[in-house]
C-alpha positions in Angstrom: 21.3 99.1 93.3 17.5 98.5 92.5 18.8 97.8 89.2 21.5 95.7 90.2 18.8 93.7 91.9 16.6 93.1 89.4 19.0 92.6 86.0 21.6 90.6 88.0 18.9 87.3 88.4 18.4 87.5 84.3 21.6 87.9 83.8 22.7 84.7 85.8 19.6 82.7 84.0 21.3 84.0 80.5 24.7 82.6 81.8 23.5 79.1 82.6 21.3 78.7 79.9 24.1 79.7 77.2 26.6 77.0 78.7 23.4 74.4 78.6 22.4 74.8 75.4 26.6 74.3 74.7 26.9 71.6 76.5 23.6 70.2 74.4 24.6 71.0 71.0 28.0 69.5 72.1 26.6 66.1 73.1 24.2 66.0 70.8 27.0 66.3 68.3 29.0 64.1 69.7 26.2 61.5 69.5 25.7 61.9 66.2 29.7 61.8 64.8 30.4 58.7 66.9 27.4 56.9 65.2 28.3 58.5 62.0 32.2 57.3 62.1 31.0 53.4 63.2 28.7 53.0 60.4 30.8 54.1 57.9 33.8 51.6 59.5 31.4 48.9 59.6 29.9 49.5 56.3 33.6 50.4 54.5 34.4 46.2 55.9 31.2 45.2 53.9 29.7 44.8 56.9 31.6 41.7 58.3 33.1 42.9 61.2 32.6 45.5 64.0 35.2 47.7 64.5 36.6 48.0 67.8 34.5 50.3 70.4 31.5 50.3 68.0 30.0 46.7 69.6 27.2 48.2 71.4 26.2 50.7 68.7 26.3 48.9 65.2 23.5 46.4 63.8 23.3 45.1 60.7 19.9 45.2 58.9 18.6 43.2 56.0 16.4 45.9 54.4 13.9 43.4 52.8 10.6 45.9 52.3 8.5 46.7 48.9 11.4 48.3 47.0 13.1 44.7 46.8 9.7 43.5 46.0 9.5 45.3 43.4 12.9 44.6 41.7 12.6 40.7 43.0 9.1 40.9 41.0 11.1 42.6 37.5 14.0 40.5 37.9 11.8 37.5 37.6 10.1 39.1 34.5 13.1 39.2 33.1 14.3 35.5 33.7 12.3 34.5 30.7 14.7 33.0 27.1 18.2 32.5 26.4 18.9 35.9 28.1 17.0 36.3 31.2 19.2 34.3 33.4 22.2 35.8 32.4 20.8 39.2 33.2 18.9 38.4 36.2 22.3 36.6 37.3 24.5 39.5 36.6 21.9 42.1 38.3 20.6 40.1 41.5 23.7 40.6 43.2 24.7 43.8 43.1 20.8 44.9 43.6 20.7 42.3 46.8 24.4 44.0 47.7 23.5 47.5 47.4 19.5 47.7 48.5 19.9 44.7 50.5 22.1 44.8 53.6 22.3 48.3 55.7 24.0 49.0 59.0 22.0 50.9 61.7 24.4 52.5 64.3 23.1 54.0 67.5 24.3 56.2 70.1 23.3 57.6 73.2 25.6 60.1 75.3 24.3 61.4 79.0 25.2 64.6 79.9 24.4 67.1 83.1 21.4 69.7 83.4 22.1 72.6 85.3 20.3 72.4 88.8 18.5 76.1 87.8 16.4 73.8 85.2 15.7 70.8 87.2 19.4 69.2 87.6 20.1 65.3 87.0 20.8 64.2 83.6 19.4 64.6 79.8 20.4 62.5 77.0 21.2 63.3 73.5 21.0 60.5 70.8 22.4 59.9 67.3 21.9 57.8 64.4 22.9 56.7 61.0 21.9 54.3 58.5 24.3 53.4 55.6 24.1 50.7 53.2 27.1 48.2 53.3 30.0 48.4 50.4 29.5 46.1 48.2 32.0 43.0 48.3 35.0 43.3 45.0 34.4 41.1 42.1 36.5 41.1 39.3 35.5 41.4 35.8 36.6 37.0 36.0 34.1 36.4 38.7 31.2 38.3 37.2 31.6 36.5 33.7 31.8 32.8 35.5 28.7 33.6 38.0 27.0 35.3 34.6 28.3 31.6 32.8 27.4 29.2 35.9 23.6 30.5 36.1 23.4 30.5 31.6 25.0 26.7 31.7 22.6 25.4 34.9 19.2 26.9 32.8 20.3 23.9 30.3 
């Protein structure tokens, strides 16, 4: 019975934890799939529209730091003669496309502590970051926007 006593209080504190720490890795996961599955709808739309129940966690970002100053700074090195422009024309949007515009989505999901650690609520959060598809172009559209920028450098 003094056994009972004394392994009994452990035994409950082992119970609750366990389905705490479930209902944690639960939400936590749960966070992190519902961000997960609204970037990549957003970002498979190339970023144009929200898909329904994402409104509150999507944003889109313009990811403007020193990598695009970097390929702003050799894409203008490379605008020199005949063929700069026509390079510079045929690279600067797909760089701008695919290092340019990201989608941040954001998610926070509340769920209940056990009133052995406290009670009231905890949350968990997720987040992804994904980089928006880039828009189609066909092969007639790349060789007129390669064409438009050549013809306007003369």
């Amino acid at each position: 019975m003094v056994e009972a006593v004394v392994v009994l209080p452990v035994l409950i504190i082992l119970f609750v934890s366990v389905f705490y720490v479930r209902s944690q890795v639960l939400a936590r996961q749960t966070a992190e799939s519902k961000a997960r599955a609204c970037a990549w709808a957003y970002s498979m739309n190339n970023c144009n529209a929200i898909p329904p129940g994402c409104e509150q966690l999507v944003r889109a970002v313009d990811a403007a730091g020193p990598l695009n100053d970097k390929i702003e700074e050799k894409l203008s090195n490379v605008s020199g003669g005949i063929a700069g422009p026509l390079v510079s024309s045929i690279l600067r949007p797909m760089l701008d496309a695919a290092l340019g515009r990201a989608v941040d989505a954001n998610t926070e999901i509340s769920y209940d502590r056990p009133a052995l650690y406290g009670g009231g609520t905890q949350s968990a959060r997720g987040g992804y970051r994904l980089a928006c598809n880039l828009t189609p172009e066909t092969l007639e559209q790349v060789g007129m926007d390669a064409w438009n920028a050549l013809s306007s450098k003369f």
